[in-house]
C-alpha positions in Angstrom: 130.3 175.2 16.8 131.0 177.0 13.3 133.3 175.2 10.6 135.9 177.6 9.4 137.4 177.5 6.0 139.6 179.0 3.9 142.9 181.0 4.0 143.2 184.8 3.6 146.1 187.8 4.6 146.0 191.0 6.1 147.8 193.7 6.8 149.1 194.2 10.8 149.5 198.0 11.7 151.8 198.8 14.4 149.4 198.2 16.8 149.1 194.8 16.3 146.1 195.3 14.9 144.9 193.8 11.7 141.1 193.8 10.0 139.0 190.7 10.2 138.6 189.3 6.4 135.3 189.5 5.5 135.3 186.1 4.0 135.8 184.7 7.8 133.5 186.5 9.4 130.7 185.8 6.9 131.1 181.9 8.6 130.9 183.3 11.8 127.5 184.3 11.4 125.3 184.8 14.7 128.7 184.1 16.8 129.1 187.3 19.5 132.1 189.1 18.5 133.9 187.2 20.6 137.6 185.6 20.6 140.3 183.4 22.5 143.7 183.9 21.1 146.5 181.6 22.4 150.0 180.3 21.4 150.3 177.4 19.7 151.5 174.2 21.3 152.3 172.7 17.9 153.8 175.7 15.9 155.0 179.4 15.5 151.8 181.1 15.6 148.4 181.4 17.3 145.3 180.5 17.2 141.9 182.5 16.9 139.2 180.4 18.2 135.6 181.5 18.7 134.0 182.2 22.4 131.7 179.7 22.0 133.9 177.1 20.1 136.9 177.7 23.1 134.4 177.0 25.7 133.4 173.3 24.1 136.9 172.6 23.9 137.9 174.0 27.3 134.7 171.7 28.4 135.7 168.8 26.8 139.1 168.7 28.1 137.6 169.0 31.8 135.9 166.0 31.2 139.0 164.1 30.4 142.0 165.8 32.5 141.7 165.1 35.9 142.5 168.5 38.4 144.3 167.1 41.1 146.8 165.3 38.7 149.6 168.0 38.3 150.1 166.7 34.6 146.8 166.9 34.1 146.8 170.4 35.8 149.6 171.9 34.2 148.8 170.5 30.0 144.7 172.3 31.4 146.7 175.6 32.0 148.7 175.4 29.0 145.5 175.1 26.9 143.4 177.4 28.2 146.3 180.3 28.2 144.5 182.6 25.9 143.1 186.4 25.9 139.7 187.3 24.7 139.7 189.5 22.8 136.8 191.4 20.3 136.1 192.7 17.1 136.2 196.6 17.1 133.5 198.5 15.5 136.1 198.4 12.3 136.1 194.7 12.2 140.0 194.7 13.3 141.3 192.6 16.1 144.0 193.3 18.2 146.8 191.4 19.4 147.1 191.4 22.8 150.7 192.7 24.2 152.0 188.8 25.7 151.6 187.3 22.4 152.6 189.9 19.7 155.7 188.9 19.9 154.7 186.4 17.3 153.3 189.0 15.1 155.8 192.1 15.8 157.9 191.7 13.4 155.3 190.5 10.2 154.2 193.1 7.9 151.1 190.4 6.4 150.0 187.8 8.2 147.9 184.7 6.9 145.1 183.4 8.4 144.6 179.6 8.0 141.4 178.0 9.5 141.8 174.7 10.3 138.2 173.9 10.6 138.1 174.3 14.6 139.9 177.3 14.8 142.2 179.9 12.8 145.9 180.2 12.8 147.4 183.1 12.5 151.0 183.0 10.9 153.7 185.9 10.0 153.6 185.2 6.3 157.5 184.7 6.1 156.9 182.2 8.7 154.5 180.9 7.3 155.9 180.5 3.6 159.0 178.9 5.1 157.1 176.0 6.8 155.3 175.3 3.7 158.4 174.9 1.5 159.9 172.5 3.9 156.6 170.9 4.9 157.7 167.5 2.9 155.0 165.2 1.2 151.9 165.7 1.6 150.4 162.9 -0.1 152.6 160.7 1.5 151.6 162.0 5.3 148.3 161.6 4.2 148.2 157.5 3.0 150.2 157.4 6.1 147.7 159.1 8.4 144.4 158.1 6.3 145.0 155.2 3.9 143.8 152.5 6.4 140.8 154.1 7.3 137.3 152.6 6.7 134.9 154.7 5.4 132.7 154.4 8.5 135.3 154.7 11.1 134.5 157.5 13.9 137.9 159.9 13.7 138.2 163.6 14.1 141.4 165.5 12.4 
């Protein structure tokens, strides 16, 4: 699975369409091409995940949500909603149709990788949440302080 850093913005055309950063793809070296876009659960935007690094996660969540528990069932559905979708031979991905409604309206969008995955945010959106994000810092002794330097945690 590749780690994915950094933020950058592009341009969407009335298409939906909107070119690949080059500083992305450059960590996404040997991948396929390949995409899963779905809504976030957790915010107002989506997220860009690679083939490969959807199909761990879609793995991994088999191995702990049980199919013939309908709340199991339903949150599996929820997070595996997604398109694939591919690079075109101008490095520009397109939105599909069920989910531009998050982009429609946005004239730039930023891309924030998270590490996993990258979100993709209307900049407005985007520059809202961040000015009414709170403190940082504070979320963070909250979250992290007690940790141990050897304890086993993912973010």
């Amino acid at each position: 699975m590749a780690l994915i850093l950094g933020k950058e913005y592009c341009k969407v055309d009335s298409n939906g369409r909107f070119k690949f950063p080059i500083a992305l793809k450059r960590q996404l070296e040997g991948d396929d091409g390949r995409f899963v876009i779905r809504q976030s659960i957790y915010a107002e935007c989506l997220e860009l995940w690679t083939y490969a690094s959807f199909k761990e996660e879609v793995q991994s969540l088999q191995k702990v949500l049980r199919p013939y528990r309908r709340e199991h069932r339903d949150l599996l559905r929820k997070l595996t909603e997604g398109n694939i979708i591919e690079l075109d031979s101008n490095d520009r991905l397109l939105v599909p149709a069920e989910q531009k409604a998050l982009v429609a309206k946005a004239k730039e969008l930023v891309l924030q990788a998270t590490g996993k995955f990258i979100e993709l945010w209307d900049r407005e959106v985007y520059d809202r949440m961040n000015s009414q994000g709170g403190d940082f810092a504070k979320r963070a002794e909250e979250l992290l302080g007690n940790m141990q330097a050897d304890d086993d945690f993912e973010l």
